[in-house]
C-alpha positions, 0 to 999 in steps of 0.5 A: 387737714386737706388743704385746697387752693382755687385762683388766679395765674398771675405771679402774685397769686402763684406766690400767695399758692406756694406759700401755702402749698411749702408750709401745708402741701396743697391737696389740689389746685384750681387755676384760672388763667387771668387777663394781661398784665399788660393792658393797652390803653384806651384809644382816644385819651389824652396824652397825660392819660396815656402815659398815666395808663402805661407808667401805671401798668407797667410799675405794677409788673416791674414790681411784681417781679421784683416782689415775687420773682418767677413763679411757678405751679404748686406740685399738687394735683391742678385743672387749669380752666379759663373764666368761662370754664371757672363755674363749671361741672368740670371744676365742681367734679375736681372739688369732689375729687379732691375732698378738701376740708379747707378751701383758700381762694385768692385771684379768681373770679367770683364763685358761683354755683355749681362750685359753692354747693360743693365748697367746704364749710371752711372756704374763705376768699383772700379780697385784697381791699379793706371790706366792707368800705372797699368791696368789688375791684382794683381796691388797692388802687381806690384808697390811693384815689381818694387819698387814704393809702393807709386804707390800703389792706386785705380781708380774709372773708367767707364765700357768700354770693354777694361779691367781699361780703361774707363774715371776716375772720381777718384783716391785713394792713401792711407797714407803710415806709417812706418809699413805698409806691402803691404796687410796693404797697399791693405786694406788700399786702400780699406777702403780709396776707401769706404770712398771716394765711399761714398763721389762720391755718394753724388756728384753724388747725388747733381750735377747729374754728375760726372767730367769724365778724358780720360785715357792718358799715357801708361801703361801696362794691366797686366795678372794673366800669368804675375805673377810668384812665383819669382817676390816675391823675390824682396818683401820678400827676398830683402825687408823682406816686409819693402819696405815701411819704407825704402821709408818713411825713404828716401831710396827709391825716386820717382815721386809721382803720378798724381791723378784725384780728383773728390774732394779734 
């Protein structure tokens, strides 16, 4: 089984390839150089907002260097593109080079053509957010501001054209403790999507398929738009990011979610 990975060159995708590329041996990989980890933030905001902005990007890669440590490439036949160069028949030419019968995306932009006709049956997408209630962008953050952290999970999809939309074959939650800040749950998220990437291989492997699930249920496609430096009040100047101990203490009810398991 010729295993390919297409994603992002931010620690916590690196992390997501290796885990791949150590148990299976990646045939190839395509990586997208992503933005700063660091952003600045906006000119003109408040000063509360300010320090929310920068306290919030600024744990996020505290943690991801905790979690992940330093990463580096897989060992494997690679292009390097930027986002402009993603969609391209330079990128479509690699794919026909590399012949895989399985593609796994994690961190990229979104595909489109002229990479989804070349793309295998078999090509699912790693969407870190519960789909279809959190489609779209930064969908580990929406379910802290609507204050349901323990919405806070992944999808493993199929490729459609509509962005987190295509059949599920599996959903993730991590385990919550009382410690944990949002970017301790986001990189749980993604050590927990790994393990279980692995174990959907090894289904595929055996049983020549997965089990696939229609997306059912409304939810909402959020845009990179949608979010504003004020939405972390409620994280940070409400909470002081201990959302999550005020749930596991029972200050804080909701209904679990429905997961789709390809497994138990």
């Amino acid at each position: 089984m010729r295993i390919m990975w297409v994603g992002g060159n931010h620690s916590r995708h690196l992390f997501y390839a290796n885990a791949l590329h150590g148990k299976y041996g990646l045939s190839g990989a395509l990586v997208e150089s992503r933005e700063n980890m660091m952003p600045e933030p906006p000119v003109g905001i408040k000063e509360t907002d300010r320090k929310n902005f920068v306290r919030h990007f600024s744990d996020r890669q505290k943690c991801e260097e905790k979690y992940f440590g330093v990463q580096v490439l897989p060992d494997c036949e690679t292009l390097k593109v930027d986002i402009c160069d993603l969609n391209s028949n330079t990128s479509s030419d690699f794919i026909k080079f590399i012949k895989p019968d399985v593609v796994m995306i994690f961190g990229c932009g979104l595909i489109k053509e002229p990479l989804v006709s070349v793309l295998p049956y078999h090509t699912i997408n790693l969407h870190l957010g519960l789909s279809p209630r959190y489609r779209g962008s930064a969908t580990l953050f929406w379910p802290f501001y609507f204050m349901e952290p323990w919405y806070a999970g992944s999808t493993f999809h199929y490729i459609v054209g509509e962005p987190d939309a295509g059949d599920i074959i599996h959903q993730v939650v991590p385990k919550l403790v009382v410690d944990d800040g949002i970017h301790d749950v986001g990189c749980k998220t993604v050590i927990s999507s790994a393990e279980a990437s692995i174990r959907l291989l090894e289904i595929l492997d055996k049983e020549g398929d997965w089990k696939r699930y229609s997306q059912k249920g409304s939810g909402k496609n959020f845009l990179s738009s949608d979010f504003r430096p004020e939405h972390l009040r409620v994280l940070y100047s409400l909470f002081d990011n201990d959302m999550v101990s005020e749930y596991i203490n029972g200050n804080m009810r909701g209904k679990d979610p429905a997961l789709i398991k390809q497994y138990q």
